[in-house]
N, C-alpha and C positions, 0 to 999 in steps of 0.2 A: 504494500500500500504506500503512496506516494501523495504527499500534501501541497502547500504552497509556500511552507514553510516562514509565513508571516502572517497576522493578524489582523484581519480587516474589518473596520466597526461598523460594516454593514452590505451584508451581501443581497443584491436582486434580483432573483430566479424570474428572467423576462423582461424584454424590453421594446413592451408596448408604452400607450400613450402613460398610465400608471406606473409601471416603473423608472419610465426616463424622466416624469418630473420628481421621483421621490431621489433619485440621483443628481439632477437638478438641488435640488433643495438639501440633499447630504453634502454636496459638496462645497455649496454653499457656506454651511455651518463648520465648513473643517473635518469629514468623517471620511474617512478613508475607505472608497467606494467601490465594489465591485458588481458589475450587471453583467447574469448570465444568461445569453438568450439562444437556444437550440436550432434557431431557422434566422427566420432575414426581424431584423432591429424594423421596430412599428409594428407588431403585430396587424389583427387584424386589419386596424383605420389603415395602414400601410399599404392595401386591396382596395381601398376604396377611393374609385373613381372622383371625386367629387365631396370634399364635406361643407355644407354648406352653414350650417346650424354651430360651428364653433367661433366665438366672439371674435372679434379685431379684422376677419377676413369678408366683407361685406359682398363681395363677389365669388365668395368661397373657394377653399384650393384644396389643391389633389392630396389623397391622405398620404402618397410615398414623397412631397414635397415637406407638408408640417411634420411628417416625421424624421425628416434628414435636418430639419430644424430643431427639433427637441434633440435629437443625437449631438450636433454640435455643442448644444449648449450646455447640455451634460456632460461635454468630453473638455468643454472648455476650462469648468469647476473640477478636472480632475480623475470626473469618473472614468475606471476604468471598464472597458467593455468586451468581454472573451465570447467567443461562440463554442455554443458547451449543452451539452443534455445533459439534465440533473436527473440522474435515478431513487436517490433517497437523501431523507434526511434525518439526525441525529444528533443528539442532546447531551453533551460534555459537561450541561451545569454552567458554568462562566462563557465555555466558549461551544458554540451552535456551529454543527459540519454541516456541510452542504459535498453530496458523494456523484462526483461524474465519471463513474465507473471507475476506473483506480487511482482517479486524482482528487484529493480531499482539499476542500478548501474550507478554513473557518474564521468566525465570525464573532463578535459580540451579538448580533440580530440577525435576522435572515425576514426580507420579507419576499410572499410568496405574489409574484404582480404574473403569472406563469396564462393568463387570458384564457379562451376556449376558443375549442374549432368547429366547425361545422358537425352538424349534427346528423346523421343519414337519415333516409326515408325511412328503410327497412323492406320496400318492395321486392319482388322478384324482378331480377333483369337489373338492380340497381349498382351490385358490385361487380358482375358481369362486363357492363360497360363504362365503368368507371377508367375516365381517359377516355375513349372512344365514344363520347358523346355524352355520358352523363360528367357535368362538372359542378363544381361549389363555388364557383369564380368568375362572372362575368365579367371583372375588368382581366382577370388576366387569360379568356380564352375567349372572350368575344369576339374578335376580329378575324378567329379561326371560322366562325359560320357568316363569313359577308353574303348577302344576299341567298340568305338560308332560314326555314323555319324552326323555330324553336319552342321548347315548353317552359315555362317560369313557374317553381310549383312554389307558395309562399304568400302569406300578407301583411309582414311587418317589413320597418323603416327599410331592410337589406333588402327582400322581395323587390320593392318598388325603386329604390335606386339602381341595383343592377338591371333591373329589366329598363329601366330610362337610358342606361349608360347602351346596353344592347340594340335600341332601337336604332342607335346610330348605323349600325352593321346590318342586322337580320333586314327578312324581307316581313317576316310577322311570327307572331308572338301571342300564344298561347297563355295566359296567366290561369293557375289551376289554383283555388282556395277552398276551402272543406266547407268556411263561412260564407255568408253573404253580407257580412262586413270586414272594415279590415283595421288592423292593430298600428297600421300605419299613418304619419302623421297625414293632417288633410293637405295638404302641400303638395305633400306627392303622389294621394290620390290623383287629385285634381289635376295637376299636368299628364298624369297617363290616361287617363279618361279622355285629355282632348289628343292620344297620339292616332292615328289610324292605321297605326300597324298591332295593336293591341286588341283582342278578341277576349273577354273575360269567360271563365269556364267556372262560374260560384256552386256552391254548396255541393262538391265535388271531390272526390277523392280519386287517389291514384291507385289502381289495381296493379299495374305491372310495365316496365319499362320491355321493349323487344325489339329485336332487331337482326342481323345475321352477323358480322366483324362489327358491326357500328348503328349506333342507335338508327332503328328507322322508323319510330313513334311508341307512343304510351297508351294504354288503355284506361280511362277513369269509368266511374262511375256514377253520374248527376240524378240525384233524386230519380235511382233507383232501377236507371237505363245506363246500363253499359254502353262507352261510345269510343271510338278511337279515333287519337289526335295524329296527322301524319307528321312528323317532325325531324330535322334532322341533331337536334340536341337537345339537351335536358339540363335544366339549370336548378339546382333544389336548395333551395334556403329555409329550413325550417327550423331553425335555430340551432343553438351552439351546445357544444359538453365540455364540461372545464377540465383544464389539461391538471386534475391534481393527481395522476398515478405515483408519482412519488411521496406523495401526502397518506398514504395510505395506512390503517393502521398505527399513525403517528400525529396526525393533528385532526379532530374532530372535522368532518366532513355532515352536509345534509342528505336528504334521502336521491337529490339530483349531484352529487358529488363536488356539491359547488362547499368550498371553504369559509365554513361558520366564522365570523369574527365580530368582535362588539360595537358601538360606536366609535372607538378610537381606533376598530380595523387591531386589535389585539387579537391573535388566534388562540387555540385552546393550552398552549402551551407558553410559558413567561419564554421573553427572548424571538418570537416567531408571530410576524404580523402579516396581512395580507392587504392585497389592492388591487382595483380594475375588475375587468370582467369576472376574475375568478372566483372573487365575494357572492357568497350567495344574499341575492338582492331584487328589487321588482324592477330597476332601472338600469339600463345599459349602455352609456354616449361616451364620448370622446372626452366633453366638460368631466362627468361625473368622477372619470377615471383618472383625470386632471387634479380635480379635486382632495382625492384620495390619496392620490398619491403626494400632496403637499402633506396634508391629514397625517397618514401613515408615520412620515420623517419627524415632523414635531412630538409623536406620540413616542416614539423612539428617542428624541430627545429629552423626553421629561422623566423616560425611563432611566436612560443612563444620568441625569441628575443623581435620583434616587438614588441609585447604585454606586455613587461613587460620593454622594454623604459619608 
């Protein structure tokens, strides 16, 4: 087993929008900072085509551009930022491990900012073409179906911005919601309502994805008639599962695996806080996670007061 052989007052499993400002704000205060994030810095918002709803950008900007902005600004206080998968975590008492497989690194704190990912349907035909037509990412596979049909299955805020970001490309656009309302703001109802390449498919479920090498449509089921969509891709946003497998058994988790933590974002064990997506909570944005993650570091701060009374 092989460590890092120095002591850092704060390590951050993830660096999405929540973790790079609680990075931000550690390095700020002088705390010697490390952010580990397994895939590309900005998590999710980093996918996203377009955020329009985060303050100071009145014309709104791309989520891989505010997030190569929070990256610098956290690199500039100091923080340091590894790409790394964390497999577990463990409790030394004063000093908190964080284990990427045989490289340990420890901590006074560890907060877990580690986000979620897309959530599957669970249909038949779903993992089958997964890559080959079924994707969880209209900005990053849209422009593979230019003037092609597609299915959007989904009705919250991600539903309705990927499939706006898609209209650019496809030739139409199948939107499939179980409901006949949607969880999404009126915003962006209301701009997709006037697109004409948009055909709604409500109170509707997906029975099965099919195709031969490559999606060639879905079958749903609308009050109570089976119908089929001809399509040449699937775009499935039905929400996200928090990435806590390394939590497991070791920091109270809820019944959706999302990470219990109290209003100052303390997790179930002293020394281990969370932030962002990964908190189990009714609200999910870009501000909130913004928020949290200032939140989180001051809570961390008031802690090591304490402790060093």
């Amino acid at each position: 087993m092989a460590d890092t052989k120095e002591l850092y007052d704060m390590i951050i499993v993830g660096g999405g929008p929540a973790g790079l400002t609680a990075a931000i704000y550690g390095g700020r205060a002088g705390l010697k900072t490390l952010v580990l994030e397994r895939a590309m810095v900005g998590g999710q918002a980093a996918n996203t085509h377009l955020i329009e709803n985060y303050p100071g950008f009145p014309e709104g900007i791309g989520g891989w551009d505010l997030m190569q902005l929070f990256l610098a600004q956290a690199q500039r206080y100091g923080a340091e930022v590894v790409t790394s998968t964390v497999t577990a975590l463990s409790d030394m008492g004063n000093e908190k491990l964080v284990h990427c497989g045989d490289i340990v690194y420890r901590s006074r704190a560890v907060i877990v900012a580690s986000g979620a990912g897309p959530r599957p349907l669970g249909v038949p035909g779903e993992e089958d073409f997964s890559g080959r037509g079924v994707s969880y990412c209209g900005t990053c596979d849209g422009p593979l179906f230019r003037d092609k049909t597609v299915v959007v299955i989904g009705g919250g805020n991600t539903a309705f911005q990927e499939l706006i970001f898609l209209s650019r490309f496809v030739k139409k656009i199948y939107l499939v919601h179980r409901r006949s309302e949607f969880r999404a703001q009126r915003v962006l109802v209301d701009e997709a309502r006037e697109n004409e390449k948009l055909e709604f498919c409500l109170e509707a479920e997906v029975v099965s994805i099919y195709g031969s090498n490559v999606v060639e449509g879905v079958k749903i089921r609308q009050k109570g008639e089976e119908r089929d969509l001809k399509a040449d891709g699937v775009f499935i946003f039905v929400g996200h599962s928090p990435h806590t497998e390394f939590c497991q058994n070791f920091l109270a988790l809820d019944e959706g695996g999302f990470l219990l933590a109290d209003p100052d974002l303390r997790a179930s064990r002293p020394g281990f806080y969370g932030a962002g997506d990964v908190v189990s909570k009714d609200f999910f944005q870009v501000a909130t996670a913004v928020g949290e993650g200032a939140q989180v570091t001051h809570s961390i701060l008031m802690d090591f007061q304490v402790q060093d009374q």
